[in-house]
C-alpha positions as CSV (number, residue, x, y, z in Angstrom):
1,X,-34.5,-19.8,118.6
2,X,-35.4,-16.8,116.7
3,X,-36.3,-14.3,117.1
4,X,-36.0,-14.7,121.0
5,X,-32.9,-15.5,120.8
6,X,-33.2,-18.3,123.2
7,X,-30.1,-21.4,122.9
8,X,-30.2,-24.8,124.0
9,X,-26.4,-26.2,124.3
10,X,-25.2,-29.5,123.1
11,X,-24.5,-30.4,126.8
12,X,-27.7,-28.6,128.0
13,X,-29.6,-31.3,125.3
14,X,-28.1,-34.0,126.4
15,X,-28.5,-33.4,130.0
16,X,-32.6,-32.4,129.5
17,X,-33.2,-35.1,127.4
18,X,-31.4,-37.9,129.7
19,X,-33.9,-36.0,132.7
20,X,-37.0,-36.8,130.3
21,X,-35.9,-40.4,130.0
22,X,-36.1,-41.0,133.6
23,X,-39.5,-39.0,134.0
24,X,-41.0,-41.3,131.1
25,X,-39.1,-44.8,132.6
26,X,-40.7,-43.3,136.0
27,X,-43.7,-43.3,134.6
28,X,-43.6,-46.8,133.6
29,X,-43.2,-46.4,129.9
30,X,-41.9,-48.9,127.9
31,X,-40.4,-49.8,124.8
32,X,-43.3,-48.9,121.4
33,X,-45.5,-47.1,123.9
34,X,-47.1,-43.7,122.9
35,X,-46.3,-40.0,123.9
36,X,-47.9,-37.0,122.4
37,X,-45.9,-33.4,122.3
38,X,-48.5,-30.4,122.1
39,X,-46.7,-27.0,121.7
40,X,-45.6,-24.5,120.2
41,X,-41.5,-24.1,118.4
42,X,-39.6,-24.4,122.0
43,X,-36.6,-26.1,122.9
44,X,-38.5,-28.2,125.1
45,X,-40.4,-29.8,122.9
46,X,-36.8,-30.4,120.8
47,X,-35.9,-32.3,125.4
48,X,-39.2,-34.1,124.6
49,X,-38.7,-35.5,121.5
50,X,-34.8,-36.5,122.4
51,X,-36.4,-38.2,125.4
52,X,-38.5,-39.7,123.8
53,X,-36.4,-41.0,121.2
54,X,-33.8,-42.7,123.6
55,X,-36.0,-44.7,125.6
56,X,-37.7,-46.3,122.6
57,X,-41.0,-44.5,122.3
58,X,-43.0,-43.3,119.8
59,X,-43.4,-40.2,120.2
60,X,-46.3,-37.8,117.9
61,X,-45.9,-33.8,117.7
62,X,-49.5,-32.2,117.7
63,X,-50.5,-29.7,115.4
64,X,-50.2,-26.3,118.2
65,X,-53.6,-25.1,116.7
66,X,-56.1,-27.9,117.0
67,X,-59.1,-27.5,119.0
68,X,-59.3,-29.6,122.2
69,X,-61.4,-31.9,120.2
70,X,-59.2,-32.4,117.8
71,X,-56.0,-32.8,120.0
72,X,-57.8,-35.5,122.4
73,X,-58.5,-37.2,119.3
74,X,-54.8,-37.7,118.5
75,X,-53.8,-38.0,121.9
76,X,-56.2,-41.2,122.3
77,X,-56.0,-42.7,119.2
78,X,-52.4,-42.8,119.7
79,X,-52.3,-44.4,123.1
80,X,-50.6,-41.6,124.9
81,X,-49.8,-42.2,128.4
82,X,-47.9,-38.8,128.4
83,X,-48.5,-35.7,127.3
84,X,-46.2,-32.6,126.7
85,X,-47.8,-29.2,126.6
86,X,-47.1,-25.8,127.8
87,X,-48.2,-23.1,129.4
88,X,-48.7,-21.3,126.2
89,X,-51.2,-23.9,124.9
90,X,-53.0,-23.6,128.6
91,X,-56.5,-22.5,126.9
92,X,-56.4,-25.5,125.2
93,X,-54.4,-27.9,127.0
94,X,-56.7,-27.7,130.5
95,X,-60.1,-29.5,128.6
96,X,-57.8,-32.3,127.7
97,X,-57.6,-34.5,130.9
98,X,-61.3,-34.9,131.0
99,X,-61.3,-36.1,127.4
100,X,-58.3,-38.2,127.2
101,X,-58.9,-40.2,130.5
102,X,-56.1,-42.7,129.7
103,X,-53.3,-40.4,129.8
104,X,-51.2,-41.2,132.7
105,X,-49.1,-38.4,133.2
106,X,-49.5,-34.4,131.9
107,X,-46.3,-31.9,131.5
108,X,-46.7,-28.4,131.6
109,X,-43.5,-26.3,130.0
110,X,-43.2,-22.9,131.5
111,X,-46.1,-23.0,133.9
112,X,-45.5,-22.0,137.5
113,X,-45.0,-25.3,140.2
114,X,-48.7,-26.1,140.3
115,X,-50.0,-25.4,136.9
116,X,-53.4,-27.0,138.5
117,X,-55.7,-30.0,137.6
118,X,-53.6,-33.2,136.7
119,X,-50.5,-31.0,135.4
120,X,-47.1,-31.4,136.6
121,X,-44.8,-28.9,136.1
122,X,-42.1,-29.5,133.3
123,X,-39.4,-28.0,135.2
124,X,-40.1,-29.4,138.4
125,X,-40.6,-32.8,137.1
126,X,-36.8,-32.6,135.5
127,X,-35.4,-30.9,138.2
128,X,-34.9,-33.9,140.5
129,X,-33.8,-36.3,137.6
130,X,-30.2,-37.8,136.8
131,X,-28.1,-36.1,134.0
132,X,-26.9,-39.6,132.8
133,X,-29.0,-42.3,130.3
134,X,-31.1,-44.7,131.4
135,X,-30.0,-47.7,131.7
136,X,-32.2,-49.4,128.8
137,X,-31.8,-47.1,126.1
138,X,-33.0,-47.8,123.0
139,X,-34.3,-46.0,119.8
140,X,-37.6,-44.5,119.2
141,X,-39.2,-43.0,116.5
142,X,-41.9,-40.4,115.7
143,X,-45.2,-40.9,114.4
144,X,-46.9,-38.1,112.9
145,X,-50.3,-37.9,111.4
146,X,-51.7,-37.2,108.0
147,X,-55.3,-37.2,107.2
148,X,-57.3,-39.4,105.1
149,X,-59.8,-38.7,102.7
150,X,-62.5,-39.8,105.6
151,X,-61.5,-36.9,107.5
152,X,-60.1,-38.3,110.5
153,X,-56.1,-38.3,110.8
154,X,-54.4,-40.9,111.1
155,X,-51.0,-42.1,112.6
156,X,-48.1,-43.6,110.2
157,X,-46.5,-46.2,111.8
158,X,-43.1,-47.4,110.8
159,X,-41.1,-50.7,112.0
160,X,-39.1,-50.0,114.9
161,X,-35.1,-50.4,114.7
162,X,-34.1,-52.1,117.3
163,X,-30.8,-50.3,118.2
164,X,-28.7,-47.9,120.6
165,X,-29.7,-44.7,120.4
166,X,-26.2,-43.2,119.6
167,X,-26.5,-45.1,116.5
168,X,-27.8,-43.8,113.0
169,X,-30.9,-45.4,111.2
170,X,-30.1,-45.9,107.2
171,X,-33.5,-44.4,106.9
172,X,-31.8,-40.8,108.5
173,X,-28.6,-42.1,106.6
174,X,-30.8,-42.1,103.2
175,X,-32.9,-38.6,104.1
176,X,-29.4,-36.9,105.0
177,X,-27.5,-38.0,101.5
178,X,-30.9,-37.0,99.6
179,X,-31.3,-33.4,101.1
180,X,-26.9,-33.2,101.5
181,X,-26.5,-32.5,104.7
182,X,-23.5,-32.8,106.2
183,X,-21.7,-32.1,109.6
184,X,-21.3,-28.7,110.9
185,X,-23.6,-27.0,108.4
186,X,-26.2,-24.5,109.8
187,X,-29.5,-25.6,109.7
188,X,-32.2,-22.8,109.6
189,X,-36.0,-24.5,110.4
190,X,-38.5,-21.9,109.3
191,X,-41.5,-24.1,110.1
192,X,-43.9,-25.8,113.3
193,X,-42.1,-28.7,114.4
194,X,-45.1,-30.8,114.7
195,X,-45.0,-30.9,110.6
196,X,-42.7,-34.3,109.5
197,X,-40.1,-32.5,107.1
198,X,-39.1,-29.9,110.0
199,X,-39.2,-32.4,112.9
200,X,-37.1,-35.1,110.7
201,X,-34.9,-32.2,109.6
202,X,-34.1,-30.6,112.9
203,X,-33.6,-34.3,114.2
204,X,-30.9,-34.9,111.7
205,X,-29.3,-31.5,111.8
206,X,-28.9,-32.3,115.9
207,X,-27.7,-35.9,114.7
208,X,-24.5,-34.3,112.8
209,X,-23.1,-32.1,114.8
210,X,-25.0,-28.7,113.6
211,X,-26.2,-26.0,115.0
212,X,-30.0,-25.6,114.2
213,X,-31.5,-22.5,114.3
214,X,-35.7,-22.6,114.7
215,X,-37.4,-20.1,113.7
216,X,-40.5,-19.3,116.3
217,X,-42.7,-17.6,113.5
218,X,-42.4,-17.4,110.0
219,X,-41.2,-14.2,108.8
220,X,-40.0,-13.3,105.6
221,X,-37.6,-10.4,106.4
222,X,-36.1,-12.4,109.7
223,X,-35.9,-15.5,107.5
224,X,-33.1,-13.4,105.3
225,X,-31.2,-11.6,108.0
226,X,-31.2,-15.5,109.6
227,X,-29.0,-16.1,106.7
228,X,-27.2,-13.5,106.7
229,X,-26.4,-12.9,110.5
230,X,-26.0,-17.0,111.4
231,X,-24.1,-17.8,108.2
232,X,-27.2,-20.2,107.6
233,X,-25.8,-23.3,105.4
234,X,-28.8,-25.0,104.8
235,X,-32.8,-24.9,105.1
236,X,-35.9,-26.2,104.4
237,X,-38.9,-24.5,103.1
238,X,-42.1,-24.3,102.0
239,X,-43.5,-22.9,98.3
240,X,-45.3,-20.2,100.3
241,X,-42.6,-19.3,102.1
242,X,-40.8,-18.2,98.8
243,X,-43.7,-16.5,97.5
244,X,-43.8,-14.2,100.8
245,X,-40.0,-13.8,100.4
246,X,-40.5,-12.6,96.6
247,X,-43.4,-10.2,97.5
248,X,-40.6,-8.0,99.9
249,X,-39.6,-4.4,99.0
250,X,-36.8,-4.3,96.4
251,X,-34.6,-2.6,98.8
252,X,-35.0,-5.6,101.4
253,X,-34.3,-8.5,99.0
254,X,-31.0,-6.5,97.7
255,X,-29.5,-5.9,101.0
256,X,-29.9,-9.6,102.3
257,X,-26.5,-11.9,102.3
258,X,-27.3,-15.3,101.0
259,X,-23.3,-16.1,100.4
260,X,-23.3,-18.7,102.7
261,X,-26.3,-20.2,101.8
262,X,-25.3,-23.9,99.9
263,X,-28.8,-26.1,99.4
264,X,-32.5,-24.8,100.2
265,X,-34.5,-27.7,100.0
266,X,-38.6,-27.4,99.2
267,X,-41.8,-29.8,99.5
268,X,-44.9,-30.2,101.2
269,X,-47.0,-28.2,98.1
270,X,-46.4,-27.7,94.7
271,X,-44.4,-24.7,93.8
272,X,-45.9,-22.7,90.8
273,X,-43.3,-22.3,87.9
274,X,-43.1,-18.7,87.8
275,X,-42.0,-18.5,91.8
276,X,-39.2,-21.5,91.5
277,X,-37.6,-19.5,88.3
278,X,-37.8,-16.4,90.4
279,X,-36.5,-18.3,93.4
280,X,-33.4,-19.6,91.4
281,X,-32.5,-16.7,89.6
282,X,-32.3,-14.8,93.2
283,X,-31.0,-17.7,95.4
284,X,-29.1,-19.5,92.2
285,X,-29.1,-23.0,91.6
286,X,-29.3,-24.7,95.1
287,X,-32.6,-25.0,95.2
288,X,-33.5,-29.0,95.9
289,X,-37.2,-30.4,95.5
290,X,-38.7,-33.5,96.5
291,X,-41.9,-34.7,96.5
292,X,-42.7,-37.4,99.0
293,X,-46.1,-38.5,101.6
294,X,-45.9,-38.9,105.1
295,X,-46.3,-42.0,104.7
296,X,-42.7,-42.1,103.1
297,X,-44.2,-44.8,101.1
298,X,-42.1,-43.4,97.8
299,X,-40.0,-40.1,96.9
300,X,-39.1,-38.5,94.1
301,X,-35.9,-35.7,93.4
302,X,-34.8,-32.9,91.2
303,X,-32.2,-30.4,91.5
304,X,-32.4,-27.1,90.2
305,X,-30.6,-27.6,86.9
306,X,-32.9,-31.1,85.8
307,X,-35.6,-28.7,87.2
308,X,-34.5,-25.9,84.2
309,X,-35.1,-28.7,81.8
310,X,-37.8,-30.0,83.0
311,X,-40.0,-27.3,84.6
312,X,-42.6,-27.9,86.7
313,X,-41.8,-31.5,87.8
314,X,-41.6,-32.6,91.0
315,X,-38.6,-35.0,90.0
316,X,-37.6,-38.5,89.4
317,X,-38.1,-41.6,91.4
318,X,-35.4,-42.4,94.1
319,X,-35.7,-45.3,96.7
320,X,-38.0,-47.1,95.0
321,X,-39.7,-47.3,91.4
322,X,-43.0,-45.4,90.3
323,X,-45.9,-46.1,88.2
324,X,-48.5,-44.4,86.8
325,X,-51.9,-46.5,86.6
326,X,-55.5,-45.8,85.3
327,X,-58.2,-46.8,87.1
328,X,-57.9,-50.6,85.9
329,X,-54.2,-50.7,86.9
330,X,-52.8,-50.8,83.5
331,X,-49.8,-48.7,83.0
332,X,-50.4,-45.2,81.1
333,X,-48.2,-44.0,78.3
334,X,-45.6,-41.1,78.6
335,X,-47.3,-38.6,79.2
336,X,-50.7,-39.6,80.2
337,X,-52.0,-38.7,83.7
338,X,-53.0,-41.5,86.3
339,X,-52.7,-42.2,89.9
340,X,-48.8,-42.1,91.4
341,X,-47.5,-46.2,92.7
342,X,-44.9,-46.2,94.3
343,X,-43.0,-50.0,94.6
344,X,-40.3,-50.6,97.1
345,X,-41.0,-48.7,99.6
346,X,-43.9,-49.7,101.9
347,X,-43.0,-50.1,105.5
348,X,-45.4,-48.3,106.9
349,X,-49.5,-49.1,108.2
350,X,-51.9,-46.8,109.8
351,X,-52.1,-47.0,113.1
352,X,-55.2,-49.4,114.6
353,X,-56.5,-49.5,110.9
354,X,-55.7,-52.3,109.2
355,X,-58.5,-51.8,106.8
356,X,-57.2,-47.9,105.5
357,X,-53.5,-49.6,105.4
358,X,-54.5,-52.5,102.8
359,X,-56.7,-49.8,101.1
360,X,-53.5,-48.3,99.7
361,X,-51.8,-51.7,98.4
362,X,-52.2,-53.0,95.2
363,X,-52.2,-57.3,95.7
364,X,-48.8,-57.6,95.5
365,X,-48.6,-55.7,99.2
366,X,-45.3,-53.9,97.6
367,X,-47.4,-51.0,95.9
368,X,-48.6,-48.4,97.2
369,X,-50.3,-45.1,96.7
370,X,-51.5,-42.1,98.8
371,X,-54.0,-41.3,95.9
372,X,-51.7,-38.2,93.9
373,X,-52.4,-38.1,90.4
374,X,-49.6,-37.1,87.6
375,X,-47.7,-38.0,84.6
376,X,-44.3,-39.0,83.7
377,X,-42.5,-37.6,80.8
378,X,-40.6,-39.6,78.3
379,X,-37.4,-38.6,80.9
380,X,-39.0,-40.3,83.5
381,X,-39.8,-36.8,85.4
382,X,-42.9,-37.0,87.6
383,X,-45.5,-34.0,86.6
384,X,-48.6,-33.6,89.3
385,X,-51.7,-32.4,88.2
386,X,-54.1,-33.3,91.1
387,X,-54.2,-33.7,94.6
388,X,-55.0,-37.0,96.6
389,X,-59.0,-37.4,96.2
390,X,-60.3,-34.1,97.8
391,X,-57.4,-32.5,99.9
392,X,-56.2,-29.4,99.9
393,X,-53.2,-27.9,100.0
394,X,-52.9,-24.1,102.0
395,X,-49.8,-22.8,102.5
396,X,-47.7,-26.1,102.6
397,X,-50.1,-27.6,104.8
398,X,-52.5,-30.1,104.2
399,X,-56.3,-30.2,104.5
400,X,-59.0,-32.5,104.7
401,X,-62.3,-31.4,104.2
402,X,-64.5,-34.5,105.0
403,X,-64.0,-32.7,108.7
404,X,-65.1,-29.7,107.9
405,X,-68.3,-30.7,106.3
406,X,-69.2,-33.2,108.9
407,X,-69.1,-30.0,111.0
408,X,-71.0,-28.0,108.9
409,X,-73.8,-29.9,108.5
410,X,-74.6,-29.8,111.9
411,X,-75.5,-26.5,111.8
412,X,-78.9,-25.8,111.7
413,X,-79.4,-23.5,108.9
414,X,-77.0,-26.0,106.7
415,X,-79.1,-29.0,104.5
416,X,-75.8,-29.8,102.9
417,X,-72.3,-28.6,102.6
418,X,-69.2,-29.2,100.8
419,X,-65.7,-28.3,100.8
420,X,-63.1,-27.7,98.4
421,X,-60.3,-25.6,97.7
422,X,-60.0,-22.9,95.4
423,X,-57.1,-21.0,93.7
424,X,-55.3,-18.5,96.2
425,X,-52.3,-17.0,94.4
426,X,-50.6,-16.6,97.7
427,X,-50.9,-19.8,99.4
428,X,-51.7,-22.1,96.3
429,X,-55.2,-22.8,97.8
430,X,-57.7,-21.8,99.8
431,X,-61.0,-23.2,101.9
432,X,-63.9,-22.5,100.4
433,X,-67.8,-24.0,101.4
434,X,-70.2,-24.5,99.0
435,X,-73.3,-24.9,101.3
436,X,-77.1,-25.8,100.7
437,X,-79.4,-23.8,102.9
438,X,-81.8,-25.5,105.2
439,X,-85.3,-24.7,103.7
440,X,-87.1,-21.0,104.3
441,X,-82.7,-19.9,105.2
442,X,-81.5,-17.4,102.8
443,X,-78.2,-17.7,101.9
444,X,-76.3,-14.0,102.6
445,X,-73.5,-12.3,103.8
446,X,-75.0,-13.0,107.6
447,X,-75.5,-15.9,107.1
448,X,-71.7,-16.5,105.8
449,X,-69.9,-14.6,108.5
450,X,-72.5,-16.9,110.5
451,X,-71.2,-20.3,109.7
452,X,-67.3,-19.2,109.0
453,X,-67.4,-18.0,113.4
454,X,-69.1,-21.6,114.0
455,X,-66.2,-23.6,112.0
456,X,-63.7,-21.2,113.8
457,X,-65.0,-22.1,117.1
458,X,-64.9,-25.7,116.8
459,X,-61.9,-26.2,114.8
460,X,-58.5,-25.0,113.9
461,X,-58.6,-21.9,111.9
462,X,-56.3,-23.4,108.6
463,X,-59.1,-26.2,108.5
464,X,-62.2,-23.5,108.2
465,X,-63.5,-22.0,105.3
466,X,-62.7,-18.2,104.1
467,X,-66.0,-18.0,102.4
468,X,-69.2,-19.6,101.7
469,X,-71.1,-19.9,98.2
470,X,-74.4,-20.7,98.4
471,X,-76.6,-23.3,95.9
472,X,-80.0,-24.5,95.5
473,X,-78.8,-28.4,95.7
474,X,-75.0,-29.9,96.0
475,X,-74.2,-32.4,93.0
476,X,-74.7,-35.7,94.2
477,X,-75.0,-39.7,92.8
478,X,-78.0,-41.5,93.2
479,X,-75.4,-43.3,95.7
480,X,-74.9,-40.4,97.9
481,X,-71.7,-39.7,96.8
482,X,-70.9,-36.2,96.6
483,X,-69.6,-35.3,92.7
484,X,-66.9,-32.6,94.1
485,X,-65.7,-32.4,90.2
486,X,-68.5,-30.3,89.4
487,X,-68.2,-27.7,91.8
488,X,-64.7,-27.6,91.5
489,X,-64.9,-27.1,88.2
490,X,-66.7,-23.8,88.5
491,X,-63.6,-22.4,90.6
492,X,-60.7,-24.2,88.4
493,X,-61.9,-24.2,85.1
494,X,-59.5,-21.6,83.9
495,X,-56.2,-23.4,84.8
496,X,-54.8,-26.1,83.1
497,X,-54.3,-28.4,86.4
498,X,-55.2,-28.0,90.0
499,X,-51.7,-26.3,90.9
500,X,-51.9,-22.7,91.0
């Protein structure tokens, strides 16, 4: 762990993570039932996972800055009968037992032995446990959650493999080749593990023998005397990230060592042209892009030199085949842009909702789309030029805004609200509300500071906006429908797609 310097052993994993299978078998978990892991970057949450994972659970990571209500949310729409927290989540983590009634047994990491209420203490529950597996091990998998366009997240459920845990899924088999890792490497994880690349990454990196070094905070500087210092082989990171790394004094970005560095992988955003030439011409050409949902329902690939010739893509289609469709589902030419198929690939449904899960099939139940919208080139090269319906993208991580102006318009000084994101040349986008006033309100600075502290106090901070337009009346269909095109219009018009 860095910067605290904190290690977790080979032998020290397996031993923890054998305990945790006894506490979860002890708890009368079973094969496909649910745990949720609410922290922050800790080894312990690396025990709960690896617990987890060899007793044949599904196990979900938590975003660490929800609000309670949006934590219990997760933690009962996933069927949780666990749940993994830790003493530095406490503010948060003692209102969930009264709103997530179900859950049968709560761990508190680094609390003292009576953490209080229905808590158990992490350590004490361990303490007692057998080093050795359980006797029925089998593997588990995780299943994260990704938003919808409705607001609410929801969790990606994938089949189930039904083997020993000391064996390796193709899907990890597939990921490893596709991002070349390899045995022995040094893994550095600059990112929250609850996100899907870092968790699967870190997973795979413990899988072949690495050592993995997890980063507790983002920090540009650290990030490059990580290299340097652990001879760091290998990472993953977000466009942000590199941005921040660029913005350094001249003197710091000279005196850092990346010789040992061999592939830095990216995703999660796009990465604006200018920042991956910069990125190469200082890293060199190891930089590997993918572009790829949660839902893992399609992928595409490009290395650094296809990336020289075809700048700005976002790669070609591996795994599977792509498409790109107009809104009648006919093909569109080279070049054209249309919403992103992917064929081949679609083992996966949203948890409990059959209804969202055949929403992104075409009839043939093979095709499937999260709602991206792009080009391909006459190459084949993917191109994005929009996000999926309204979401956006801050810093690598995505947003929904149906949440946010559910909130909003339960404020009473707000008629109507929307929310969209705007250019942000730091983290690609940014929140921004675009709000009606409730009649006789006048629509100021107070009254802007005013509803930006009531989305902060009811939601995580990444989801709120940074500031609030005011209008006379929101754009809307006869329907009801809100026409967000307008209004983003007003904040985009000047760039040739919606990636900054």
């Amino acid at each position: 762990m860095a910067p605290s310097g904190r290690t977790l052993t080979f032998a020290e994993y397996e031993a923890g993570a054998n305990q945790v299978a006894h506490v979860l078998r002890e708890t009368g978990l079973r094969r496909k039932d649910h745990v949720a892991i609410f922290m922050e970057n800790d080894p312990a949450m690396l025990l709960a996972e690896a617990g987890a994972e060899r007793t044949g659970l599904y196990f979900t990571p938590v975003n660490s800055y929800l609000s309670p209500e949006e934590v219990a949310y997760i933690v009962n729409d996933s069927e949780s009968r666990v749940v993994v927290t830790s003493a530095a989540k406490a503010e948060v983590a003692y209102q969930l037992p009264v709103l997530c009634p179900k859950v049968e047994c709560w761990l508190m990491v680094g609390a003292d032995s009576s953490p209080g209420g229905p808590f158990e203490s992490w350590e004490d529950a361990l303490g007692g446990q057998p080093t050795g597996p359980v006797a029925d091990e089998r593997l588990g998998a995780p299943m994260m959650y990704s938003s919808g366009t409705t607001g609410r997240p929801k969790g990606i459920l994938r089949p189930m493999y039904d083997i020993h845990p000391s064996e390796t899924s193709i899907a990890v088999l597939g990921i490893a080749a596709l991002w070349s890792l390899r045995e022995d490497m040094v893994y550095l994880s600059p990112a929250p593990l609850y996100h899907t690349a870092p968790q699967v990454s870190v997973a795979i990196a413990l899988r072949m023998k690495s050592t993995a070094v997890v980063m507790e905070h983002f920090d540009p500087a650290l990030y490059l005397d990580l290299v340097g210092s652990q001879r760091v082989t290998h990472s993953q990171v977000v466009p942000t990230m590199f941005t921040r790394m660029l913005k350094l004094p001249d003197d710091v970005r000279a005196a850092a060592d990346l010789s040992s560095l061999e592939v830095v992988i990216h995703a999660a955003a796009p990465c604006p042209v200018p920042v991956k030439e910069q990125m190469i011409e200082w890293f060199g050409p190891i930089l590997l892009e993918y572009y790829a949902a949660t839902e893992g329902n399609g992928c595409t690939f490009i290395t650094s030199d296809d990336w020289l010739a075809h700048k700005g893509s976002v790669g070609r289609a591996v795994l599977s085949d792509i498409h790109i469709l107009d809104d009648d589902g006919n093909e569109c030419p080279t070049g054209t842009s249309g919403t992103v198929w992917f064929a081949g690939a679609t083992d996966f449904e949203y948890y409990r909702d059959p209804e969202k899960t055949a929403s992104t099939r075409r009839d043939d139940g093979k095709t499937s789309t999260v709602g991206d919208v792009g080009y391909l080139d006459e190459d084949g090269y993917l191109f994005l030029t929009d996000r999926k319906a309204h979401m956006i993208i801050s810093g690598g991580v995505n947003i929904y805004p149906q949440e946010t102006e559910n909130l909003l318009v339960t404020h009473p000084k707000v008629l109507d609200a929307a929310v969209i994101g705007v250019p942000n040349d730091d983290l690609g986008e940014e929140v921004k509300a675009v709000v009606q006033p409730a009649d006789g309100v006048v629509g100021d600075d107070a009254l802007e500071r005013e509803l930006i502290a009531f989305c902060r106090e009811h939601q995580a901070h990444f989801k709120c906006p940074r500031s609030v337009d005011f209008v006379d009346e929101l754009p809307r269909l006869p329907t009801g429908k809100l026409y967000k095109g307008v209004l983003r219009e007003q904040y985009w018009g000047d760039h040739a797609t919606r990636i900054v």
